[in-house]
N, C-alpha and C positions, 0 to 999 in steps of 0.2 A: 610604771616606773620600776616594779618591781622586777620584771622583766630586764632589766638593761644592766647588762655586767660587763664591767672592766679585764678587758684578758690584754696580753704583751702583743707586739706588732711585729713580724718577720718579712724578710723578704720577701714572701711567697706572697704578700698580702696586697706586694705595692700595685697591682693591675685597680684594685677592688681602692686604694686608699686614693690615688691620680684621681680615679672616675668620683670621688667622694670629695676629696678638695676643692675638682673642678664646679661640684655645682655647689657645696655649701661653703665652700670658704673665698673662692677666689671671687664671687656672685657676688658677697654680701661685704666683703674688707673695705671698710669708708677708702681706702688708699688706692686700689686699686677702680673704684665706682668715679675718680674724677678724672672726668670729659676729656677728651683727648681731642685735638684737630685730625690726625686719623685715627679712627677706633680700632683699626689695627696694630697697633702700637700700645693697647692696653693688652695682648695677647701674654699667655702665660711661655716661656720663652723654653726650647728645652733644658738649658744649665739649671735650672729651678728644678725639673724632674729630675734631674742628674743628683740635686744638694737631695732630694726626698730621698732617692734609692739609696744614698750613701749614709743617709741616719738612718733607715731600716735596717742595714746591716749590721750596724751595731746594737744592735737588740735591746734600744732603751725605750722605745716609744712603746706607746698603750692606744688601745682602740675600746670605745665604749661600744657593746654591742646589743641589739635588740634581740632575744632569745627567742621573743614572739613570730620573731620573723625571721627564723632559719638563722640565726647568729649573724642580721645583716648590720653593718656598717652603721651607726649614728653618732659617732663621734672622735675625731681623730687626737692624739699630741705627740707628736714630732720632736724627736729630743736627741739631742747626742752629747757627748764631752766635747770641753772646749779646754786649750791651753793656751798660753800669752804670747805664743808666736802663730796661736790658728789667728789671734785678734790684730796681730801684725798685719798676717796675710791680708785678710780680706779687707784690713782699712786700705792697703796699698793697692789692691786691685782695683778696688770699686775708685777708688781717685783717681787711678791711671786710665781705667779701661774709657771706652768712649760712650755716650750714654746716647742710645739708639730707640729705647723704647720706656716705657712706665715702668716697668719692673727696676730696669737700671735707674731710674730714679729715685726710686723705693727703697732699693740695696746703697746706693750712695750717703741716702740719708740715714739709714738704721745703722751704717758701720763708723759711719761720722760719730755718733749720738754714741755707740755701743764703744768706740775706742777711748770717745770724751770720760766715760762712766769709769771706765778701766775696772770691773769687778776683781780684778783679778787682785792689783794695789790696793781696793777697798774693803775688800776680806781677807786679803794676807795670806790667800792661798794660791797653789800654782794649777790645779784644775775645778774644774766647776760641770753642774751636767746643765744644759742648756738647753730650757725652754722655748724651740722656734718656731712654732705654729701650732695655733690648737682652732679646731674647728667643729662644731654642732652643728648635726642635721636641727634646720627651723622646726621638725613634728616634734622635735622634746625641748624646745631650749623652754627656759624658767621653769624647767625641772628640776635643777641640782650636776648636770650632765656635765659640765664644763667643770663645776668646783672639783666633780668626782675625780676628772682626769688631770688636773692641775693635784689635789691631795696626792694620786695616786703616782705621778712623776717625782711628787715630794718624799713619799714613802721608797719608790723605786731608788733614789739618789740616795738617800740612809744605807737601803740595802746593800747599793754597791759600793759604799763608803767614799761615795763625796761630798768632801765640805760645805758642799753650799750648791743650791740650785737656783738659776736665773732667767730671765725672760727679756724681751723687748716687747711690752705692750702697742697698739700700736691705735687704739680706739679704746675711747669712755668705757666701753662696756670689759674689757680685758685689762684695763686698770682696775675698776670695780672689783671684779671676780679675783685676783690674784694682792691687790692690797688686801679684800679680806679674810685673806686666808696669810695675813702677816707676812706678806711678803713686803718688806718697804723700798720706796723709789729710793735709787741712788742718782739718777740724775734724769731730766727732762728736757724735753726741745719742743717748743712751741711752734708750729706748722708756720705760722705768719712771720715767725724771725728767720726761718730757712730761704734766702734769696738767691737768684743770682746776681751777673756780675754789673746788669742793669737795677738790680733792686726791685728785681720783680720776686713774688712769691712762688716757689715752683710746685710745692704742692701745699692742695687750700681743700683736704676734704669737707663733709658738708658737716654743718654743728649737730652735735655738740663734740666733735671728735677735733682736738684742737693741739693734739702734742702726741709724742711719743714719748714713753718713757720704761727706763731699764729697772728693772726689780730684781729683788732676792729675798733668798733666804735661808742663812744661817743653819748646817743642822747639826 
């Protein structure tokens, strides 16, 4: 553990951070792991590499890195500023656009829940840095890895003096991590109340991961 140090994330990093998502984060997200009638349609779609490269370039994200092993990759967090007409955007896109595969159902539902929460009205501020994805290599997790780079995006949003930094949890375990480090839910969605227009449930990851829910925290 000693070994594993938090350094900032550049664009130069995004080849190494893609091949890094792709097997520890996009493998293990309960959201992404349910079944699909074609498993082609759980694919990671390119607009998703497009939203990664375009928070690397704002030079908010952090990478936890293993020193033992040449400065490699074991831990990502993905973060950028957010303002009250980026929250526009993407509730109006993701309603409009057509949903074609897993991911656009993933995105439907988190900008649903993320416009519902309105951090923006519930801190009373006009920008926030925005917690979008944090992911652990499985050879360190229940190390302290994820609290480090969740602390460490909290510290980075002080530095750049924004008021408040925020998440969309999206599984048990990233609610866990992120409430206790005081971050409090501003609002939740329960997987089973998300239907369509039959009243069927469209996504039912597997328990204990039972809701989504938007956090923050004041700084």
């Amino acid at each position: 553990m000693s070994e594993i140090a938090i350094r900032a994330l550049g664009v130069e990093d995004f080849p190494e951070v893609e091949a890094f998502l792709a097997e520890h984060f996009f493998k293990h997200e309960p959201l992404m792991l349910i079944p699909q009638e074609d498993p082609s349609q759980a694919a990671v779609v390119e607009p998703e590499s497009e939203l990664h490269h375009q928070l690397l370039q704002q030079g908010l994200s952090l990478a936890a890195v293993d020193n033992a092993q040449g400065g490699r990759i074991v831990g990502v967090a993905l973060s950028g500023a957010m303002e009250p007409s980026d929250l526009e955007r993407e509730y109006k896109e993701t309603q409009e656009k057509p949903v074609s595969c897993l991911l656009d159902k993933i995105h439907k539902l988190l900008a649903g829940v993320e416009w519902r929460a309105n951090v923006f009205k519930h801190y009373g501020v006009e920008r926030v840095l925005y917690l979008y994805m944090l992911g652990v290599s499985s050879e360190v997790r229940r190390q302290g890895v994820g609290s480090r780079l969740v602390s460490g995006t909290i510290e980075l949003g002080r530095t750049h003096g924004f008021p408040v930094v925020c998440s969309t949890c999206t599984n048990l375990n990233s609610t866990r991590l992120m409430t206790g480090l005081q971050m409090e839910c501003v609002l939740a969605q329960e997987y089973a109340d998300y239907k369509d227009e039959r009243g069927e449930v469209i996504l039912q990851p597997a328990a204990p991961h039972t809701k989504a829910s938007v956090v923050g925290i004041r700084l």
